[in-house]
C-alpha positions in Angstrom: -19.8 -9.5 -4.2 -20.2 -9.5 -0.4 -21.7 -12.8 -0.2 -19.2 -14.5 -2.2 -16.7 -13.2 0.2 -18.8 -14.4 3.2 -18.7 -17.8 2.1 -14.7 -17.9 2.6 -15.0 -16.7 5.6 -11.9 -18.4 7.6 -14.2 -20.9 9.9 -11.0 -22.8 11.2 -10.8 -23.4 14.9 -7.7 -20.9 15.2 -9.6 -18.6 13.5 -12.3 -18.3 15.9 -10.4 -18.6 19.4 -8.3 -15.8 17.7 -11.5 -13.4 17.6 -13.0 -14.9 21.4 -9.6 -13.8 22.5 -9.0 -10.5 20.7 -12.7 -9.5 21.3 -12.4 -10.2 25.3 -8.8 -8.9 25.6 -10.1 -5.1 24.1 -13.6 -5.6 26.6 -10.9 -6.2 29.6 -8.5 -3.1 28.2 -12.0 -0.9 28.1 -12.9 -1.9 31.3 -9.7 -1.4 33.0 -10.6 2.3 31.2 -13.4 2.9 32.8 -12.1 1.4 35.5 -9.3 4.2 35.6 -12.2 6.8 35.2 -14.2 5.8 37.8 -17.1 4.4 35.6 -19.2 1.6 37.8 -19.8 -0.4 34.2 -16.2 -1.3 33.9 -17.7 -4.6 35.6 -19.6 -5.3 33.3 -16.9 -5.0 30.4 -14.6 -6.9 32.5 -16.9 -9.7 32.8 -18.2 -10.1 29.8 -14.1 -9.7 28.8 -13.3 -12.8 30.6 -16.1 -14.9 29.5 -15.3 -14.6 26.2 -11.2 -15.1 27.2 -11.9 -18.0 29.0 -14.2 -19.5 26.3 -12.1 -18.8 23.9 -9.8 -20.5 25.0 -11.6 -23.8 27.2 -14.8 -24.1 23.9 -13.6 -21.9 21.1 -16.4 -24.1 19.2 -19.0 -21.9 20.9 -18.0 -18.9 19.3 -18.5 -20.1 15.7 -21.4 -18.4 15.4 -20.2 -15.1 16.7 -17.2 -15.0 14.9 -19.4 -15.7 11.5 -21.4 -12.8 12.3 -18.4 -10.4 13.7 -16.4 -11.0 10.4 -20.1 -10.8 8.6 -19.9 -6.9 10.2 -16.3 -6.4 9.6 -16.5 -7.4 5.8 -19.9 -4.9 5.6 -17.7 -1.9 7.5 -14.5 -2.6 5.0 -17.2 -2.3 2.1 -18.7 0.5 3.4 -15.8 2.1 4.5 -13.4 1.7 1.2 -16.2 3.4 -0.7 -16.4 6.5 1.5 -12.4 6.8 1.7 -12.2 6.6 -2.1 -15.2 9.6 -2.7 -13.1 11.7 0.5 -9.9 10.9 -1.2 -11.6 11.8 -4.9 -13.0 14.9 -3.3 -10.5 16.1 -1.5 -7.5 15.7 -3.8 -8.2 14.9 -7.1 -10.6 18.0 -7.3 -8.7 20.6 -6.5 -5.9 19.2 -8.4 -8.2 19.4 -11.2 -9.6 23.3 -10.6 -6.4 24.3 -9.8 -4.6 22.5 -13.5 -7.8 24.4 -15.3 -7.2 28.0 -13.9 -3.9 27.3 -15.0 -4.0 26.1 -18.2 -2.5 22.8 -17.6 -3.8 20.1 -19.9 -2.5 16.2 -18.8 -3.8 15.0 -22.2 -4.9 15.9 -25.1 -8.6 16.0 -26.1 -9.0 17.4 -29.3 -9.0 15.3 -32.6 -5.9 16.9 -34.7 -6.7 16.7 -38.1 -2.8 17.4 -39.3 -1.2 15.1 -37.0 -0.3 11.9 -38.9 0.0 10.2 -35.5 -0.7 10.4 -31.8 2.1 8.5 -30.8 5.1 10.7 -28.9 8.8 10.0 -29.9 10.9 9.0 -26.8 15.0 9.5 -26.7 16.1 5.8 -26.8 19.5 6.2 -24.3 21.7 3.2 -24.1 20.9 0.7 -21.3 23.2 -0.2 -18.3 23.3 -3.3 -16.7 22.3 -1.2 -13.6 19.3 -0.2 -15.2 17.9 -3.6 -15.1 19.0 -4.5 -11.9 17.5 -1.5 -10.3 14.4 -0.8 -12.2 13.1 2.1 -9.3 
């Protein structure tokens, strides 16, 4: 699954100077925040920053192989990452939604085979349609 997405990895030339520049503009804005807290390695940050600005923007074919690998990383974090929101989210919700419907007695469908029911299938009041009602279907 991951590696089928890493082969359409967007390789086009605006593609990468678009990475060189966001990835040096964030190094210059940490800098300029260590800069603020009196860090000596803002520097550092701001240099590195710039190269990757002014490369970015003068050889933005240098970068290929950096921005394959930095979208290599992101697309590994967004897989990781959609997993771990979805058990939270399951977790978190959907569990104690699920304790709280059973100490309640609330039952969101029916489990049991009913042997006098000559269908499962539940009735619904057909009411005449507006015009509005197609127009506006939310």
């Amino acid at each position: 699954m991951l590696k089928e997405e890493i082969k359409f990895i967007d390789k086009s030339e605006n593609a990468v100077k678009k990475t060189g520049l966001t990835v040096g503009i964030v190094l210059i804005l940490l800098s300029l925040l260590l800069w603020y807290l009196g860090k000596t390695s803002s520097i550092y940050f701001s240099a590195i920053g710039g190269l990757f600005v002014i490369i970015a923007v003068v050889f933005p074919s240098l970068l290929r192989p950096f921005h394959r690998l930095w979208m290599m990383l992101a697309l590994l974090m967004g897989f990781v990452m959609s997993r771990v929101i979805l058990t939270l989210l399951f977790y978190i919700v959907l569990t104690p939604i699920g304790f709280i419907a059973k100490l309640v007695g609330k039952k969101f469908m029916p489990l049991r085979f009913d042997k006098n029911a000559s269908t499962y299938w539940e009735k619904r009041e057909s009411t005449a349609k507006q015009k509005i009602d197609y127009e506006r279907q939310f």
